[in-house]
Kinemage of the C-alpha trace (Angstrom):
@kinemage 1
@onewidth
@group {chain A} dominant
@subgroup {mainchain}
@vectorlist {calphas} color= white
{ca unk a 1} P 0.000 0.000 0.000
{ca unk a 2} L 1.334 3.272 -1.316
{ca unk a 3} L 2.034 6.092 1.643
{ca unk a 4} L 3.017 9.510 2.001
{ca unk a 5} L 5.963 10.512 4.083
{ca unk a 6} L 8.104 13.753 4.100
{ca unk a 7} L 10.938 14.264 1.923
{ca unk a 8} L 13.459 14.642 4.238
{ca unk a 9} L 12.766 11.086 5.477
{ca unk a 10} L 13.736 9.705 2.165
{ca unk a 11} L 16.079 6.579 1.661
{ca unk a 12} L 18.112 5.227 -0.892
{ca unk a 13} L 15.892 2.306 -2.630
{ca unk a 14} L 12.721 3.508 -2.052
{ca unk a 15} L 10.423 4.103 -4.730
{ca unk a 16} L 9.080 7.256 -4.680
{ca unk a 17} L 5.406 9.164 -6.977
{ca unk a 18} L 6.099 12.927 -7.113
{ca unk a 19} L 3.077 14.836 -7.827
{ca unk a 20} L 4.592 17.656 -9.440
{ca unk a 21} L 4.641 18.334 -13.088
{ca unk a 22} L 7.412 16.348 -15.081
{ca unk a 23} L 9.041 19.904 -16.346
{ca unk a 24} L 8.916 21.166 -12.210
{ca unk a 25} L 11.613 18.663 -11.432
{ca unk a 26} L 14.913 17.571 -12.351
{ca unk a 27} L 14.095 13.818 -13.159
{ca unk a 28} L 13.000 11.971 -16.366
{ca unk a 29} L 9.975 10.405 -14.813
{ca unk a 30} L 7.449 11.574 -11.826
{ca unk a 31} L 8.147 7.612 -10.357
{ca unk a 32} L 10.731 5.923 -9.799
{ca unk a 33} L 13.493 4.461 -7.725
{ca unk a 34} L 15.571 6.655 -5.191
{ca unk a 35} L 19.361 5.341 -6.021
{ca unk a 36} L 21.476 8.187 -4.745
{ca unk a 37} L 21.562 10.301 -1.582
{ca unk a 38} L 22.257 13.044 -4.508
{ca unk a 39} L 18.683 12.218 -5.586
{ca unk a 40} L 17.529 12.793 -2.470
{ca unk a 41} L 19.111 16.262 -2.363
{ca unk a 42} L 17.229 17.448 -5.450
{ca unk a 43} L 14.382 16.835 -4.202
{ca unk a 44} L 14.092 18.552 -0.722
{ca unk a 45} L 16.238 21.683 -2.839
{ca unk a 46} L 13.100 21.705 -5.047
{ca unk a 47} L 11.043 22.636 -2.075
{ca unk a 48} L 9.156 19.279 -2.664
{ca unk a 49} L 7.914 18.723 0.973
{ca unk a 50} L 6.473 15.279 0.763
{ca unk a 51} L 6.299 12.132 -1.302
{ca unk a 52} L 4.260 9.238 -1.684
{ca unk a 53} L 6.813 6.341 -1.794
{ca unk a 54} L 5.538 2.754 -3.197
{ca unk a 55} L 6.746 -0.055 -0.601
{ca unk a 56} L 6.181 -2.742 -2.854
{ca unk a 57} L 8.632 -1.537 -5.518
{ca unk a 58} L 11.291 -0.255 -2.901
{ca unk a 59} L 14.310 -2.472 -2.845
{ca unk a 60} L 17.635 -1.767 -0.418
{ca unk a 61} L 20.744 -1.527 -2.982
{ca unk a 62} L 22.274 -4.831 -1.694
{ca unk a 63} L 18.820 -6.484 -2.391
{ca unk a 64} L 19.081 -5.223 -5.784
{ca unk a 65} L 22.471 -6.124 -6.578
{ca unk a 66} L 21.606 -9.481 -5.540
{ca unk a 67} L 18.481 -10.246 -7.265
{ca unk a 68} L 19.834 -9.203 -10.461
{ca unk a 69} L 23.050 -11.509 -10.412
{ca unk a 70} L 20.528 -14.080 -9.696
{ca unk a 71} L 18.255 -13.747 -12.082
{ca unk a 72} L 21.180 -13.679 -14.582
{ca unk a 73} L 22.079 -17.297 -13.307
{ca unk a 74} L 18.519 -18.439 -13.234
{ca unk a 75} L 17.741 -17.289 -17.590
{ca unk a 76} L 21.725 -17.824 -18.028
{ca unk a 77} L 21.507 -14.326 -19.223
{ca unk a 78} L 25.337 -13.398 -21.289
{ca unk a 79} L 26.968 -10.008 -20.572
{ca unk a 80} L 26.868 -8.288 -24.287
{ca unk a 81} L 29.468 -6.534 -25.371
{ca unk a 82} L 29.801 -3.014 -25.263
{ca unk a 83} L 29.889 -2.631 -28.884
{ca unk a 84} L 26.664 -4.571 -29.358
{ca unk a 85} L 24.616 -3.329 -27.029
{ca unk a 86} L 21.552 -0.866 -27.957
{ca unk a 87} L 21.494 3.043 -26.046
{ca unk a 88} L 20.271 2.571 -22.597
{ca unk a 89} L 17.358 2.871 -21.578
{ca unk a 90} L 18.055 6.164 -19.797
{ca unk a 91} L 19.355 7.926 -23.249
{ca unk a 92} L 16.248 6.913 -24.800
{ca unk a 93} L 14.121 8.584 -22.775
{ca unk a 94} L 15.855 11.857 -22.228
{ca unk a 95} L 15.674 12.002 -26.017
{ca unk a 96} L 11.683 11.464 -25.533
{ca unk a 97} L 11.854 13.826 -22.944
{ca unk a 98} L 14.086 16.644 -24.808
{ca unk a 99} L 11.612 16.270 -27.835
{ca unk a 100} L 8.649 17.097 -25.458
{ca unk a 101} L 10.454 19.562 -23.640
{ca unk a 102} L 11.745 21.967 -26.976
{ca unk a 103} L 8.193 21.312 -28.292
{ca unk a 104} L 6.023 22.442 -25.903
{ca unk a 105} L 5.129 25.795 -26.008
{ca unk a 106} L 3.418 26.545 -22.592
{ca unk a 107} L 6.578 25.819 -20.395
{ca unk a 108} L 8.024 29.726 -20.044
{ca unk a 109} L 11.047 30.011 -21.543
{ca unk a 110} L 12.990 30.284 -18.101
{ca unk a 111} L 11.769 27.071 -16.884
{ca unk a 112} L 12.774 25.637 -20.572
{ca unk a 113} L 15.540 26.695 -20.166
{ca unk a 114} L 16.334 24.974 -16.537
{ca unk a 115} L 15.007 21.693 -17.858
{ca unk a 116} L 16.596 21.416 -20.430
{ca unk a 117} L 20.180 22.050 -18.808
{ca unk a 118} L 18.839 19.904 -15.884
{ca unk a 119} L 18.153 16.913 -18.179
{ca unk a 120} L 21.117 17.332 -20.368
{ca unk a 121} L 23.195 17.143 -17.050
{ca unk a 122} L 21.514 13.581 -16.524
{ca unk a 123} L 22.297 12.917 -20.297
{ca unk a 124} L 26.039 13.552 -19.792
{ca unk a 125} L 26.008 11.736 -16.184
{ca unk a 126} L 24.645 8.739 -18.043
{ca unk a 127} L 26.924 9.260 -20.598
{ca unk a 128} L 30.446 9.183 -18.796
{ca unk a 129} L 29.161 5.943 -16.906
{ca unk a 130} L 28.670 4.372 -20.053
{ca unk a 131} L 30.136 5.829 -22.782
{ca unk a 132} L 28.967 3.308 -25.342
{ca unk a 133} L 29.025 3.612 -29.231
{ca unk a 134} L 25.298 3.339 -29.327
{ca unk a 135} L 24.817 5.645 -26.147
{ca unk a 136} L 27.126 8.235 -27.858
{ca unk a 137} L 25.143 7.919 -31.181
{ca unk a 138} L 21.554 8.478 -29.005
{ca unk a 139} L 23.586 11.444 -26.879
{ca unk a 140} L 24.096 12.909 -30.311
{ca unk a 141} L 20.611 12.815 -31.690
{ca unk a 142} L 19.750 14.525 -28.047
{ca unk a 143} L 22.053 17.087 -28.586
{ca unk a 144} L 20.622 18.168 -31.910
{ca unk a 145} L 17.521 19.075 -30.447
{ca unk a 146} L 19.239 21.369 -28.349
{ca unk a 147} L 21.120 23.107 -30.905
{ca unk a 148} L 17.967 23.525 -32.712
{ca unk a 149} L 16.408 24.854 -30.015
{ca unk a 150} L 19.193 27.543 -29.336
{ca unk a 151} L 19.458 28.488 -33.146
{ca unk a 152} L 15.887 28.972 -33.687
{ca unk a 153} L 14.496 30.523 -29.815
{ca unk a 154} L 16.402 33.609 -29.040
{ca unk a 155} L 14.772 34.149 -25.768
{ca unk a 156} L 16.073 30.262 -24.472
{ca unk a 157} L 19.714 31.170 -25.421
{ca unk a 158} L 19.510 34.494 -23.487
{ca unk a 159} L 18.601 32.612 -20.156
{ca unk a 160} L 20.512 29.513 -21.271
{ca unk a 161} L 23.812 31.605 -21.106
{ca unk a 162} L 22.864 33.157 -17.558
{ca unk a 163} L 22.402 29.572 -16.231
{ca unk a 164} L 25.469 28.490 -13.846
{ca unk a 165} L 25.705 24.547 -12.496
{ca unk a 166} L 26.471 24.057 -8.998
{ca unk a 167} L 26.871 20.714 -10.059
{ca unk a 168} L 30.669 19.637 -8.502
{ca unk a 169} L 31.024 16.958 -11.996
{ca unk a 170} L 32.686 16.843 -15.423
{ca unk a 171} L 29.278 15.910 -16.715
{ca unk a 172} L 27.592 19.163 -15.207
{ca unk a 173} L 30.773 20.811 -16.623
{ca unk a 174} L 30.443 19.783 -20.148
{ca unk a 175} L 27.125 20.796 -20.243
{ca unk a 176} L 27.320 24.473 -19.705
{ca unk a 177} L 30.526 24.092 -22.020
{ca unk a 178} L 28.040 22.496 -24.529
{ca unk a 179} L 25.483 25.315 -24.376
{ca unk a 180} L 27.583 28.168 -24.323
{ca unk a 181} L 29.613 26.952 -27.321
{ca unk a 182} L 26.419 26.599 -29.273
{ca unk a 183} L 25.481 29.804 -28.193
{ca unk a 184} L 28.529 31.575 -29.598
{ca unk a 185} L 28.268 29.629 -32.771
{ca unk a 186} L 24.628 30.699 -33.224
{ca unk a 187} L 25.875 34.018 -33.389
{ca unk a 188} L 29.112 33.506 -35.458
{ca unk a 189} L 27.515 31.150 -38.338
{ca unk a 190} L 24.089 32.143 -38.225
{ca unk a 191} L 24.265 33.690 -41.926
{ca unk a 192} L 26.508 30.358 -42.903
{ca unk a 193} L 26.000 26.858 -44.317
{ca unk a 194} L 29.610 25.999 -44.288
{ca unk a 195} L 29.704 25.362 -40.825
{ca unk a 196} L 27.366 21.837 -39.053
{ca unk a 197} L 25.606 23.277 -35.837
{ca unk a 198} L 24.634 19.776 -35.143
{ca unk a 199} L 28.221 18.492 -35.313
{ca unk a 200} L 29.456 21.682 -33.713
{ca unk a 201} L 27.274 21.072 -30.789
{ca unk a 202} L 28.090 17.571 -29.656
{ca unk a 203} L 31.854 18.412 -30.728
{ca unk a 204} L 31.262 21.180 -27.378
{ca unk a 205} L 29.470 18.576 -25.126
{ca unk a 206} L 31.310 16.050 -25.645
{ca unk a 207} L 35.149 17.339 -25.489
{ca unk a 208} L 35.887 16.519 -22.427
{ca unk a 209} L 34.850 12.639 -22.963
{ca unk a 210} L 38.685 11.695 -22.461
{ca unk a 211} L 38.117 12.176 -18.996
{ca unk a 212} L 36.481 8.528 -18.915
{ca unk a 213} L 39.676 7.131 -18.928
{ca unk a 214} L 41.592 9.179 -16.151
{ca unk a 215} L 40.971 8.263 -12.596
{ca unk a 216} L 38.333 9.478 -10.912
{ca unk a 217} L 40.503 10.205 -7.765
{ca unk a 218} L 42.530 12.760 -9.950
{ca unk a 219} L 39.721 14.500 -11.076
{ca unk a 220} L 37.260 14.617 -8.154
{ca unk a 221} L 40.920 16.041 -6.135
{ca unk a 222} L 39.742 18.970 -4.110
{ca unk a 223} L 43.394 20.304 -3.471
{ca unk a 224} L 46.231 21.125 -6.177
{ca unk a 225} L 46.833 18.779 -8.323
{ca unk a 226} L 50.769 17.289 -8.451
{ca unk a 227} L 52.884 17.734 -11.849
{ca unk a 228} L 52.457 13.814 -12.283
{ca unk a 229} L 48.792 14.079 -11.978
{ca unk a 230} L 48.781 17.152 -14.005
{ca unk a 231} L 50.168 15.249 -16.792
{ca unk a 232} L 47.990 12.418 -16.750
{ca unk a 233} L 45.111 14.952 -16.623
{ca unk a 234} L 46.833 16.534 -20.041
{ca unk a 235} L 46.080 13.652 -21.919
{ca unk a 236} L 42.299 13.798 -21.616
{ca unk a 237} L 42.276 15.582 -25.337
{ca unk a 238} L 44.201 12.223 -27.220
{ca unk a 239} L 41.594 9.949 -25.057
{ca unk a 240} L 38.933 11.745 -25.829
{ca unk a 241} L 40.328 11.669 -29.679
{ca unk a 242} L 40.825 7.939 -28.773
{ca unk a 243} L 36.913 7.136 -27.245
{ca unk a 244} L 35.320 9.130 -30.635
{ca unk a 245} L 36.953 7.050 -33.196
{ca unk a 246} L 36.639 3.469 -31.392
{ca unk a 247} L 33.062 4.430 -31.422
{ca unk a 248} L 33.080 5.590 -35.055
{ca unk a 249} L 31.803 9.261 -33.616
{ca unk a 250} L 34.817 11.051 -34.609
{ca unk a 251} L 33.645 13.805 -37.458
{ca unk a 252} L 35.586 16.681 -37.993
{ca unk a 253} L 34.175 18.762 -35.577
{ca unk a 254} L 34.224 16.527 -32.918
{ca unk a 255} L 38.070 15.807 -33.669
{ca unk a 256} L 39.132 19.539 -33.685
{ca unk a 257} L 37.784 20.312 -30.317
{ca unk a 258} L 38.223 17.346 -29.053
{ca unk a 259} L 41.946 17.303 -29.361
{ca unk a 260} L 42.321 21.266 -29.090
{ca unk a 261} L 40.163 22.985 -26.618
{ca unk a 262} L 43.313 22.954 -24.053
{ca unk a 263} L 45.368 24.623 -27.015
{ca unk a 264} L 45.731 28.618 -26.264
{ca unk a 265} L 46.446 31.636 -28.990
{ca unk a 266} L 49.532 32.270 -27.017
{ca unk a 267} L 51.049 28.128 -27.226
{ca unk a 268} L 50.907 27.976 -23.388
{ca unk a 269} L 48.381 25.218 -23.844
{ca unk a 270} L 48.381 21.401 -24.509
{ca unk a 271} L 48.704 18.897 -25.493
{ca unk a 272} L 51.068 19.947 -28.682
{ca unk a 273} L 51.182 23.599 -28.011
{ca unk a 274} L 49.658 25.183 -30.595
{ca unk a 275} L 49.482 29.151 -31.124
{ca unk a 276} L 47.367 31.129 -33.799
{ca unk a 277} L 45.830 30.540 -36.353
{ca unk a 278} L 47.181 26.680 -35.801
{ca unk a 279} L 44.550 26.039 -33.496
{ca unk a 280} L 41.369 25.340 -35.071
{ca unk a 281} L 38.596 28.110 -34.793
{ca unk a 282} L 36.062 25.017 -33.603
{ca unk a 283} L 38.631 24.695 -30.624
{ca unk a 284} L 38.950 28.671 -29.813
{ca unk a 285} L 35.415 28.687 -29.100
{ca unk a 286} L 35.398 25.558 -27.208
{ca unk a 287} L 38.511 26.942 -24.883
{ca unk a 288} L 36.569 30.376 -24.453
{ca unk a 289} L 33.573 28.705 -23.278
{ca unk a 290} L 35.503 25.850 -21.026
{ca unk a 291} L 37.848 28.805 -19.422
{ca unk a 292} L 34.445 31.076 -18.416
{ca unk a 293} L 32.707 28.057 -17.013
{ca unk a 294} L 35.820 26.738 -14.897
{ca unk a 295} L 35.855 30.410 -13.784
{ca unk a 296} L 31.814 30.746 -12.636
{ca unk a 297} L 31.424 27.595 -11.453
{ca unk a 298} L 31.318 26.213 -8.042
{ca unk a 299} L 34.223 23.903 -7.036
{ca unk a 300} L 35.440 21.959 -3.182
{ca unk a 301} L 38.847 24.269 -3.536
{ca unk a 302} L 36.946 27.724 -4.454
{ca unk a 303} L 34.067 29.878 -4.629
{ca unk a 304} L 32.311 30.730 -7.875
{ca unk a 305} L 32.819 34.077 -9.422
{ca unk a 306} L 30.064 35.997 -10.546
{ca unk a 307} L 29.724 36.491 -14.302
{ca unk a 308} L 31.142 39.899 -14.969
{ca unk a 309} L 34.071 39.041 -12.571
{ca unk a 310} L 34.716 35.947 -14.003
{ca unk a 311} L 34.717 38.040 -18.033
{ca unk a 312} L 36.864 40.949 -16.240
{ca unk a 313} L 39.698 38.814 -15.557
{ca unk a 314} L 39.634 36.633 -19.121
{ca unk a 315} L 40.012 40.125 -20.437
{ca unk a 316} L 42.635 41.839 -18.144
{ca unk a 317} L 44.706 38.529 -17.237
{ca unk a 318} L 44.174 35.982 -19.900
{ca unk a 319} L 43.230 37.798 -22.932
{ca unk a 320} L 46.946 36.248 -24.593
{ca unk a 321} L 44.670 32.936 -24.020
{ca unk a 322} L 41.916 33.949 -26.966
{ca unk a 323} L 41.486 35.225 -30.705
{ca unk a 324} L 40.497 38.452 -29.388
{ca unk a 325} L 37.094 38.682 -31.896
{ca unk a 326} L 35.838 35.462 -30.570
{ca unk a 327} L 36.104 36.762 -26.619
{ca unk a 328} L 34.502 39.436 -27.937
{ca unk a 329} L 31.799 38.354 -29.044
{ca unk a 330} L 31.322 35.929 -26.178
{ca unk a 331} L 30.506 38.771 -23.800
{ca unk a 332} L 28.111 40.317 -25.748
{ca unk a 333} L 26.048 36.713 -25.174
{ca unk a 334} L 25.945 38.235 -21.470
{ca unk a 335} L 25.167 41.764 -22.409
{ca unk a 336} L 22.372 41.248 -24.620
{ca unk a 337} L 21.026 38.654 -21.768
């Protein structure tokens, strides 16, 4: 029998209804399955006081665990490769869920614009755990419904832009990367057909998918990283190059910024250095848009800094960093927000 408790009372494996509206919270579906204390966090923050929780479809994690091994000796179920398997589940419907979201007119377009960088954080999450050749393939279809929606709704990319993650993640990370980029390309190609907005875009959210194959501990670090460390965290680019073309995702696009959004105008940057006009413009926009968001968003080891602040010093202090028309017209995405 089906109860109501509060939300603060909330445990990892139960099953939980939420009777808000599917675009008033963060999740893909109004039921199901608590499997993270993080979970649990998004919901009190949404001001969602209580829940009515399902005891017959709550499970404890080790339960779970369990009865699926189990079951998989029972049917004499195989484990599938990787490079057979179908997209999950969960990237098939956040793709349902994306198309609903960008097509429904009534949502406001502030709210739009928090789902839709709320659910493409859960798209990423999914994405880094399993960063399949099918899931990349879905993650791309996803991400062209965002672009479109950028290109063709002015008002969503103004409050898109404005949006900063709290989100302590390189999956929360590549999303704002992802939207800004698209953003700036809007603007710089709009009157071009030389230039694939669709490629562009999951080029931006996906560049930092090297990152899958660096240690966890290394990136998660909350203090100063050591020089060995930093090195391994310099080859991120070449993995990510690596992870696109095992999967047969590596276009053009994806390749250049990919393998160059650490590169800087000046050749301070890795991983080969490259200065000017060697440094693919893809890449430029991709390192303008990854600088700003390491800048504005919250970390363990440092407080955010506001927008403007955050603009001020990429101007004053690291303007040697960026093709000095690009940064430009990167902060007029702010001033015309």
């Amino acid at each position: 029998m089906k109860k109501t408790i509060q939300a603060n009372q909330l445990k990892v494996g139960m099953y939980v209804h939420l009777e808000k509206a599917w675009f008033q919270h963060p999740f893909l579906s109004s039921s199901f399955r608590i499997e993270s204390e993080k979970q649990i966090a998004k919901i009190v923050d949404r001001g969602i006081q209580s829940v009515i929780i399902d005891p017959e479809k709550s499970i404890i994690p080790k339960e779970r665990i369990k009865s699926t091994a189990d079951s998989r000796k029972l049917t004499g179920q195989k484990q599938e490769s990787a490079d057979t398997l179908p997209p999950s589940k969960e990237q098939l419907q956040i793709h349902q869920a994306m198309e609903e979201i960008v097509h429904d007119r009534k949502i406001p377009s502030e709210e739009k614009a928090r789902v839709v960088q709320e659910m493409s954080i859960v798209m990423m999450n999914n994405l880094m755990e399993k960063p399949t050749a099918a899931n990349i393939q879905q993650v791309k279809k996803t991400i062209a419904k965002i672009v479109d929606l950028i290109i063709h709704n002015n008002s969503i990319t103004s409050h898109l832009v404005q949006i900063t993650s709290h989100d302590f993640n390189t999956y929360a990370h590549s999303v704002t990367v992802g939207l800004l980029g698209v953003s700036l390309s809007k603007v710089l190609f709009w009157n071009s057909d030389k230039h694939d907005l669709h490629e562009l875009g999951a080029g931006f959210f996906l560049h930092d998918i090297g990152k899958v194959r660096v240690d966890a501990a290394i990136i998660n670090k909350p203090g100063k990283l050591t020089e060995e460390e930093m090195d391994i965290i310099r080859k991120h680019p070449s993995f990510g190059y690596q992870v696109l073309r095992d999967t047969d995702q590596l276009t053009d696009e994806c390749k250049e910024i990919t393998l160059q959004h650490h590169e800087r105008n000046d050749g301070s940057g890795y991983p080969r250095r490259l200065r000017g006009n060697d440094i693919h413009l893809y890449a430029k926009i991709c390192a303008i848009a990854d600088v700003y968001e390491a800048l504005t968003a919250e970390r363990p080891y440092k407080l955010p800094m506001k927008p403007f602040e955050a603009l001020r010093l990429m101007k004053t202090e690291m303007s040697h960093h960026f093709q000095k028309d690009l940064f430009d017209r990167f902060v007029l995405l702010f001033a015309n927000g």
